[in-house]
N, C-alpha and C positions, 0 to 999 in steps of 0.2 A: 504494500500500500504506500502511496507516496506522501512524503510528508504533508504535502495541505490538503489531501483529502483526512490525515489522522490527525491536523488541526484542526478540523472543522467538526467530527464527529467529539472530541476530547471537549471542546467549547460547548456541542449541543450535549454531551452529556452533563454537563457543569448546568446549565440551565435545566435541564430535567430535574436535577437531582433536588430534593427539600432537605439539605442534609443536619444532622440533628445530633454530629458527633462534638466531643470537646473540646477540638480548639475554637482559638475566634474567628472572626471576620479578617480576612486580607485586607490591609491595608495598601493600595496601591499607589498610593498616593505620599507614604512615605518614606524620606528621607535614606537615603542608605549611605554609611560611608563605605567607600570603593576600596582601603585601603582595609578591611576588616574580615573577616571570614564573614559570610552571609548563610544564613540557615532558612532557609523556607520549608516549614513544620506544621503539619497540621498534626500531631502527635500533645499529648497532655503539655499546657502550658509550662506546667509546674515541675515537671519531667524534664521539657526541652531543656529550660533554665539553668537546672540542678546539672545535667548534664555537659552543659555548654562552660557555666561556674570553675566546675571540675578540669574540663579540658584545660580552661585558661590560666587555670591554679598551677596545672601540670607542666604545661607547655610553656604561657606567656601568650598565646597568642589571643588576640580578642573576637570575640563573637558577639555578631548580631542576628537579630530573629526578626521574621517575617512569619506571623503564626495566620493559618487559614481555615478552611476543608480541605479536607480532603480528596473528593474527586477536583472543587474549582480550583486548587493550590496546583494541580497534575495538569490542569487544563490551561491556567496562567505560564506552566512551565512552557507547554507543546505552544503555546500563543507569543510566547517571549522569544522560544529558539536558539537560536546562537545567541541573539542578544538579551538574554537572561543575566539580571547580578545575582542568580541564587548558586551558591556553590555544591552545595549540600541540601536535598530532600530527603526529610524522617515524614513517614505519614502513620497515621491509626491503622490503617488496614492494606493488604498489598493489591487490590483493584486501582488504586490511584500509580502505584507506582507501573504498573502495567500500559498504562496511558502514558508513560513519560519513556518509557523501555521501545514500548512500540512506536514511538516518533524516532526509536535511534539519540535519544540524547543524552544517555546515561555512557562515562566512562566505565571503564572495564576496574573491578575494585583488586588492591594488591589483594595477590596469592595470601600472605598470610593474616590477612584480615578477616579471609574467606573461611579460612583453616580452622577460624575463632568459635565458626556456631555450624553444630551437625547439618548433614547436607538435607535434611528432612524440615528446616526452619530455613532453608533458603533457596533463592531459583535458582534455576541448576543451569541459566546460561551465566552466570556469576554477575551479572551486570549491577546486582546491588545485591543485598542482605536483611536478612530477618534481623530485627537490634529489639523486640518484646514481642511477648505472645499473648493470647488471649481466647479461654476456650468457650466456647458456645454453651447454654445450660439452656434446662426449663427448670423458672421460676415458678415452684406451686405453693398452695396454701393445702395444709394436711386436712383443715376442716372442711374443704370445699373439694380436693381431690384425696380421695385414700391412697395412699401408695401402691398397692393391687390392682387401682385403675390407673396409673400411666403408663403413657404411650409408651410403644416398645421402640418407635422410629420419629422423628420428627415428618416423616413423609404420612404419617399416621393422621396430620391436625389438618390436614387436606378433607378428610372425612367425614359426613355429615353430623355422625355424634359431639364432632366438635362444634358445631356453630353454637356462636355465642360464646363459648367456653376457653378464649384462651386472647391474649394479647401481644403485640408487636410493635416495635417505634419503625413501621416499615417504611417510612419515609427517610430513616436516616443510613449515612454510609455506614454503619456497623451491619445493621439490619442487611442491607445490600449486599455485605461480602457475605453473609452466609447463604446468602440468594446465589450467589455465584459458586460457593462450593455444594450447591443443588443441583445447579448447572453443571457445574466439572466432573461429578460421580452420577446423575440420573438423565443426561441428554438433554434437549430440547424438550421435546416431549413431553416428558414425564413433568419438566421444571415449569408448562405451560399449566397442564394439569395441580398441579399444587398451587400454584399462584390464581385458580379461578379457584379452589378450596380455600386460601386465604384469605380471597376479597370476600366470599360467604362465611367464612368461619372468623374470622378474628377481629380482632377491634383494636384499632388504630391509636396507637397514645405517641406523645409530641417525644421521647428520648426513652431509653432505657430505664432510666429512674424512674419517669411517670409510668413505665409500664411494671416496674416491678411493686409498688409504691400500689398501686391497682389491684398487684394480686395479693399485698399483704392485707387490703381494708376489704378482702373478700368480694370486688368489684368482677373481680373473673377470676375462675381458680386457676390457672397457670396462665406463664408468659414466657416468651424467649428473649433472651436477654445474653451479655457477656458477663463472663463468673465474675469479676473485681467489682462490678455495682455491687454486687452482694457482699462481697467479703468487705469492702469500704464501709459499707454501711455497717456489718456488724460487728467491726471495730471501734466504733463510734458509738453512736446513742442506740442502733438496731431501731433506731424510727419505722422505718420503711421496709424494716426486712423480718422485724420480729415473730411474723405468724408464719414466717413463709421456710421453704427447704430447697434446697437444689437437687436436681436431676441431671444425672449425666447419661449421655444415654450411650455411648463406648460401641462396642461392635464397631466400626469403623462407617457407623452411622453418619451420615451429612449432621442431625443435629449434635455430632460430638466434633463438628468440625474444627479447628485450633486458626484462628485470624492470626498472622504475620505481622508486625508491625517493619513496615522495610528503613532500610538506611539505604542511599545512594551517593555519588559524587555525580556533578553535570561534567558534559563535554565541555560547556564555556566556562567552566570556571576559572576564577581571576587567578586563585590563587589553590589550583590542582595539588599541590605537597601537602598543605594543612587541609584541604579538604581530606584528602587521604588518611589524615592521622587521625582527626574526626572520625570518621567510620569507624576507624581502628579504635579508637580507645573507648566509644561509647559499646562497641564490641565485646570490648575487649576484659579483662577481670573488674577492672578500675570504674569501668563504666556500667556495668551488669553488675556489682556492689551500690552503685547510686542509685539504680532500680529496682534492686533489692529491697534497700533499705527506706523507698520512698514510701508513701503513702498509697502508690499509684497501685498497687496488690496487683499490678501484671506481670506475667512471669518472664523470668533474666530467659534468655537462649545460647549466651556463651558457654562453653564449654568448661563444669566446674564450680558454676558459679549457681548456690541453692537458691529457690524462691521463699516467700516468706511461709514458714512454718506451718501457717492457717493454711496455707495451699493445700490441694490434692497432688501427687508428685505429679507432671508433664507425664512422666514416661509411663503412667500408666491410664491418660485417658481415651487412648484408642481411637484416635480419629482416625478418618478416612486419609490415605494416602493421595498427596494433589502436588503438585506442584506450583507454591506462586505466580510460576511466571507466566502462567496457562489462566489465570483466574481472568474471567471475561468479563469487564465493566458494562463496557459500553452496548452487550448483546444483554445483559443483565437490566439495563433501564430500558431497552426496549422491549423487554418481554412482561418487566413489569408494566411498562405504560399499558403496552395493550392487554394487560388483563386488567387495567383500569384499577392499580394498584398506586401507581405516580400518577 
């Protein structure tokens, strides 16, 4: 595909998307100094920061942030081009970095950056890297669902027994990437047929927190959601999470699918050595330690390096085998449009 036909599709999918994850709004409008490392992040604010902090404690070298979404931060890349100041893209999920892969604009990341995290947390053309992970759950209420009655597949809420009975922030980029690893293990097909079970069966809430937040006041007895809204919350006050339990559903099930969070370097970048080292060390022990040890309850993917304690281990939640760099954005909001889901 040639670059401005994968500009123009990377744009319209930016406009389709209602997206609902947590970073902020792009500022495009500001300021950047040229002589600085540049980050364009749609990845947890709080996260970037800590990370970026770290680096330049380590290094010296200074970082700036440019925080977005996720697919529009991917779509500003493929629209910027060669004349992009972002050195470095961290996204939430690896649909966004697939739009930035497929325009050709990601450099190639050192061999031993790569080396840093299993070949199962990253695409296997090497062009970028898994740097956090994040597994798929259903969020239920034990008073509203017994455990005896849940579903054995996420391909299950498709079903008539579910309507009404189950919620989604399907508006937003999280919600999306597991819409794509539907896509990546059940075809077209099958991922058209779930998506007309969704729009009859579930109920739409504005983010993951409102939809988890829904099934603890008994609003609907389950939701899909990423595991760290839950475990954030029951680190804290357990407001929003206190009636409720998680469900993994393992077998190598779509809903136990594990989201990516990618690290890349651009081709334009100004200043290509410290982008590199960046990757490397947010990678790397140093940088999967500030992950660890954040608030953020997503799990490290370097190699070594534990998640936090409350976790389930990674290596035993049994997701479906996919490949990042395979995962389909842009075929993914238009399957959902036309099921009248976007």
């Amino acid at each position: 595909m040639k670059r401005r036909t994968l500009a123009l599709a990377a744009t319209a999918l930016a406009a389709a998307l209602v997206t609902t994850a947590c970073g902020g709004d792009a500022d495009a409008e500001a300021a950047l100094d040229p002589d600085k490392l540049t980050v364009y992040s749609s990845q947890h604010e709080n996260l970037t920061k800590a990370w970026a902090d770290a680096f330049t404690a380590e290094t010296g070298v200074e970082v700036q942030i440019r925080s977005g979404k996720d697919a529009s931060m991917g779509s500003q890349i493929v629209a910027e081009g060669d004349r992009s100041p972002a050195d470095v893209f961290l996204t939430e999920n690896s649909p966004a970095m697939t739009i930035v892969q497929d325009a050709g604009l990601f450099a190639p990341l050192d061999a031993a950056t790569l080396a840093q995290v299993p070949q199962s947390l990253r695409p296997s053309n090497g062009q970028w890297t898994g740097a956090a992970a994040r597994a798929t759950v259903l969020v239920y209420n034990p008073s509203k669902l017994p455990e005896s009655q849940l579903p054995k597949s996420l391909m299950d809420l498709a079903d008539p027994a579910w309507q009404g009975r189950w919620g989604a922030a399907a508006t937003g980029a999280d919600f999306q990437a597991i819409v794509s690893a539907v896509l990546a293990t059940q075809g077209e097909a099958k991922t058209s047929q779930w998506l007309a079970g969704l729009k009859t069966n579930a109920k739409v809430y504005a983010n993951n927190i409102a939809t988890m937040k829904a099934v603890n006041a008994g609003e609907v007895p389950a939701g899909v959601i990423y595991h760290y809204y839950w475990y954030r919350d029951q680190a804290k006050t357990k407001e929003g999470s206190a009636s409720t339990k998680l469900h993994y559903f393992g077998d190598q099930d779509p809903g136990a699918f594990v989201s990516v969070s990618g690290a890349g370097v651009l081709k334009a970048s100004k200043h290509a050595a410290d982008a590199q080292r960046f990757v490397a060390f947010v990678t790397g022990p140093k940088g999967q330690d500030v992950l660890a040890k954040s608030d953020a309850m997503e799990y490290p993917v370097g190699t070594g390096v534990a998640a936090d304690p409350a976790l389930p281990p990674l290596a035993d939640l049994d997701p479906p085998a996919i490949d990042p760099a395979t995962l389909n954005g842009p075929k993914v909001v238009e399957l959902m449009t036309g099921a009248d889901v976007l």
